[in-house]
C-alpha positions in Angstrom: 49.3 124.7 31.1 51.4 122.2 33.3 54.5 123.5 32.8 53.5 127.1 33.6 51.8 125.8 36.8 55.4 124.1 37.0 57.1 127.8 36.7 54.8 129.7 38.8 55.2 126.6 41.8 59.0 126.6 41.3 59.4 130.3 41.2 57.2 130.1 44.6 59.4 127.2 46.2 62.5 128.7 45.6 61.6 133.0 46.2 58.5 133.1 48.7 58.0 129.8 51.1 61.8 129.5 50.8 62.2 131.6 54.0 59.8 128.5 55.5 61.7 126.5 58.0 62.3 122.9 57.0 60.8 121.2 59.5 57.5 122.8 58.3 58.2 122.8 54.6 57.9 119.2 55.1 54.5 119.5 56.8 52.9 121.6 54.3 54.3 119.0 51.4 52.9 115.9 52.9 49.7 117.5 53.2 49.8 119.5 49.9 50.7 115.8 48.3 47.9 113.9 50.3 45.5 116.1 49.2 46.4 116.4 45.8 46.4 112.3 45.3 42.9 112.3 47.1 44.2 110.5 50.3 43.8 112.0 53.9 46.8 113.8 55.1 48.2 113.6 58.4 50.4 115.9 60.6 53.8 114.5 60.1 55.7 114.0 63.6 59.4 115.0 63.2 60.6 114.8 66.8 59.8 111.3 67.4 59.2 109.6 63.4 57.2 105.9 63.9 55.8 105.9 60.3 58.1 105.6 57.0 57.4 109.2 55.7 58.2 110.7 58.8 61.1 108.6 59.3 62.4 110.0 55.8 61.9 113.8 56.5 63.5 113.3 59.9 66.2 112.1 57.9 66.1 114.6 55.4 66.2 117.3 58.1 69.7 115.6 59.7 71.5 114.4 57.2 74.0 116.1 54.8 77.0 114.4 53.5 79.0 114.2 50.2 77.9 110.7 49.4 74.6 111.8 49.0 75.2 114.4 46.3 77.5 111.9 43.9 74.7 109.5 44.5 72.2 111.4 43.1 74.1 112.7 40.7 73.0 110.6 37.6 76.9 111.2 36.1 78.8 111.2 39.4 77.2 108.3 40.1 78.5 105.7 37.3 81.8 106.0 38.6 80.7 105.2 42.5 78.3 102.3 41.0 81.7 101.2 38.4 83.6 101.2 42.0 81.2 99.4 43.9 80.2 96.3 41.1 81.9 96.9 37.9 81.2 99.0 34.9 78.5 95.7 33.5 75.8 97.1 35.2 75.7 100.1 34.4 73.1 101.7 31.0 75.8 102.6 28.3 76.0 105.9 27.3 75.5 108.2 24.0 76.8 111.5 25.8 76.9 114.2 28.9 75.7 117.5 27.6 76.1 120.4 29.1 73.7 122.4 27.5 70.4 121.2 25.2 72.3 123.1 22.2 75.2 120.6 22.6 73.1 117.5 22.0 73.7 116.3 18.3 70.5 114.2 17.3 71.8 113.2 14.2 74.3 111.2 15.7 72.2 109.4 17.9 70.2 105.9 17.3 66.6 105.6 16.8 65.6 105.3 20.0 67.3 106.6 23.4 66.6 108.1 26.7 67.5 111.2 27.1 67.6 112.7 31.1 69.3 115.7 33.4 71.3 114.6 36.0 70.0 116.6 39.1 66.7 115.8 39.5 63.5 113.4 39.1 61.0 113.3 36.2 63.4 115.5 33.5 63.6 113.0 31.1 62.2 112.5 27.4 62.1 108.7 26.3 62.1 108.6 22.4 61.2 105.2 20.9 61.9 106.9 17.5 63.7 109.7 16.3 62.0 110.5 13.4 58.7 111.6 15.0 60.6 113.7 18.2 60.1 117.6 18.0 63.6 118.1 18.6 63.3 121.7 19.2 60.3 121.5 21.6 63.1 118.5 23.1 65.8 121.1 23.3 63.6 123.8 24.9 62.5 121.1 27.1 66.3 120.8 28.6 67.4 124.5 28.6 64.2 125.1 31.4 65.4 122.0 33.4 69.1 123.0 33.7 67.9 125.9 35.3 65.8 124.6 38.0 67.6 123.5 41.5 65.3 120.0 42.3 66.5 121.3 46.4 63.3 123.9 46.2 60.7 121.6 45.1 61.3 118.6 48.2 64.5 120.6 50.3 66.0 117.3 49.7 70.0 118.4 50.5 71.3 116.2 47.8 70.2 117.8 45.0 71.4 121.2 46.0 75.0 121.3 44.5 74.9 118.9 41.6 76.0 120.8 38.0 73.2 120.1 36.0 73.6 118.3 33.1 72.1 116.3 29.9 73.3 112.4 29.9 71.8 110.2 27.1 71.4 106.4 27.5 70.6 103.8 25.8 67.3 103.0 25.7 66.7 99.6 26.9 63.1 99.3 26.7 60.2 101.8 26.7 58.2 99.9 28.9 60.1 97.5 31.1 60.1 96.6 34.6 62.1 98.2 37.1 63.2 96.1 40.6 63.3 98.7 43.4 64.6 97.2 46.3 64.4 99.1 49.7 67.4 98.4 51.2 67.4 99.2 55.7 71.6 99.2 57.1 72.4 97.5 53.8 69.8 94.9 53.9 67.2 94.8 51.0 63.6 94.1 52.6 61.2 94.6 50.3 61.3 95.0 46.4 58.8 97.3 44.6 57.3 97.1 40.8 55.7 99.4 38.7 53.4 98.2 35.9 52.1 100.1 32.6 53.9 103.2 34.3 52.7 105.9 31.0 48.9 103.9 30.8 47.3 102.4 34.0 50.2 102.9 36.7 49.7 100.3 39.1 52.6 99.1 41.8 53.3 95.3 44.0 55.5 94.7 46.9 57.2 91.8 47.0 59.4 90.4 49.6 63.1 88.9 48.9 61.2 84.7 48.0 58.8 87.0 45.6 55.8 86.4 47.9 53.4 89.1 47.0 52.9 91.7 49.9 49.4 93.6 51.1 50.6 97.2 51.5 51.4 99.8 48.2 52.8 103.3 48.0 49.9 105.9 46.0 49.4 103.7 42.9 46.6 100.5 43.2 48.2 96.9 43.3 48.4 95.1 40.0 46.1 92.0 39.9 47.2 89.8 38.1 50.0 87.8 38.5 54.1 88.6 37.9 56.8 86.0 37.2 59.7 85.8 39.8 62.7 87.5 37.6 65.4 84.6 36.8 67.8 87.3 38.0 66.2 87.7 41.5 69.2 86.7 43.4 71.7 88.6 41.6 69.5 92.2 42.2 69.4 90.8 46.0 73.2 90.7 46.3 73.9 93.8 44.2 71.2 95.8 46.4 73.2 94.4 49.5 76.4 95.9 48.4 75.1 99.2 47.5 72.9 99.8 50.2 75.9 99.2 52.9 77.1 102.9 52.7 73.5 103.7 54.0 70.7 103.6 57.3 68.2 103.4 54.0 68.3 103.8 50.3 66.0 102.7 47.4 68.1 100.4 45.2 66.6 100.5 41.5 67.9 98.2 39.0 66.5 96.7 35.6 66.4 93.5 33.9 67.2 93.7 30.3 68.0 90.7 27.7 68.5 88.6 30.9 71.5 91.0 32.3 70.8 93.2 35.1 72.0 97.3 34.7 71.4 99.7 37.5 69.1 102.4 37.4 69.7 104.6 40.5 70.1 104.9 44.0 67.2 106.8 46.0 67.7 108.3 49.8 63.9 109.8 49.8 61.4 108.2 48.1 58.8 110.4 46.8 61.0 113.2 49.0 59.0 111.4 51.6 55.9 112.9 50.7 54.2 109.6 48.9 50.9 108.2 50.5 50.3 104.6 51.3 47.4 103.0 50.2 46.9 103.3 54.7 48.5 105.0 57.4 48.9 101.5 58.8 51.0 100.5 56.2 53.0 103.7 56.7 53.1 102.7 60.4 54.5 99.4 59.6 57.1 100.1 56.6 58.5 102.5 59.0 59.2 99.9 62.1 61.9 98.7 60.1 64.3 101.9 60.4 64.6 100.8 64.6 64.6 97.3 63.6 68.2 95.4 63.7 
């Protein structure tokens, strides 16, 4: 049922509401979203942004530059991120597919993750091979690499990536993941997910691991999380790949005490994701006029 809700919102996006300017494509999507979560939407003001969503579809509505679309590229970008820190932190790799046929699951190990390379959420993480439905996998992929992730958010990068299949190694299937938001290439604040497939919950931290009071849609986690050994190395990788940027999400892992990128994020949420309070919005989104 979800995925043909999926196809009949998709073919919607990209053939009706597609002749819907920007500017108000965004409106209807931060409402649509607020609403959906169960938080109360609000009007998002695009010619003068003061809150962190609107600051990000201001953004999305002015920006447009090649960066962006090797970025979120999940191929392209292993060669910018090789550039940038060396090849050490990035996820080694089992193959880039073009097509779902071309994946040979024979060949791969037990476990693996398994993602396109143009957009969010097309993934399939398998912990073991031998209980994946491999042709329910493969039908999976052949409907992502047709969908253009631009339609769903009208977030520019996406728009002229090839899609692809890339297969990583999977590190972990439930493991932390240190997303740092980086403003003119300094990281601020550093979020965490917790049981992300169970009971999602999500902290803020700031760079001396002092929990914060504000979260993004998911409830804070209450109980306590151990400063990463690693913290300072994230902090000075985040600085160096957030200098090409006015803001960018830096997500990186920790895995068998070594630290591996996981991607780089101009619009979180496609700027659409609900504080826990529009006063938190308010005040994440002081720091794009700060410095």
């Amino acid at each position: 049922m979800k995925d043909i809700i999926f196809r009949i919102w998709y073919f919607i996006c990209k053939n009706i509401i597609i002749i819907i300017p920007n500017k108000y494509f965004y409106q209807l999507m931060c409402i649509l979203t607020h609403i959906r979560l169960k938080y109360k939407p609000y009007k998002l003001n695009l010619s003068n942004p003061k809150t962190f969503n609107e600051h990000l579809n201001y953004k999305k509505l002015k920006e447009n530059y090649p960066l962006g679309t090797i970025v979120a590229d999940k191929v392209k970008v292993r060669t910018y991120i090789k550039e940038k820190i060396g090849e050490k932190y990035l996820i080694p790799i089992h193959g880039i597919y073009s097509s779902a046929d071309e994946v040979n699951f024979k060949e791969l190990p037990k476990g693996f993750a398994l993602k396109t390379n143009h957009g969010s959420g097309w993934n399939v993480i398998c912990q073991d091979k031998e209980k994946l439905d491999i042709q329910a996998t493969k039908n999976k992929f052949s409907k992502w690499l047709k969908y253009n992730a631009y339609y769903l958010s009208r977030e520019w990068q996406y728009k002229d990536i090839q899609p692809l299949i890339i297969c990583e190694k999977l590190l972990k299937y439930e493991i932390f993941d240190y997303k740092f938001f980086c403003f003119k290439g300094q990281p601020i604040f550093i979020q965490v997910d917790i049981d992300r497939f169970t009971n999602h919950t999500r902290n803020f931290y700031d760079l001396e691991w002092n929990l914060q009071g504000f979260g993004i849609n998911y409830p804070l986690f209450n109980k306590k999380i151990e400063k990463p050994a690693q913290l300072q190395e994230m902090i000075e990788v985040s600085k160096v790949l957030s200098k090409d940027f006015d803001f960018v999400r830096v997500d990186l892992y920790v895995y068998e005490n070594k630290v591996f990128f996981g991607e780089l994020t101009l619009y979180p949420g496609g700027g659409f994701e609900p504080f826990l309070s529009i006063e938190q919005d308010l005040e994440m989104g002081e720091y794009f006029s700060k410095n």
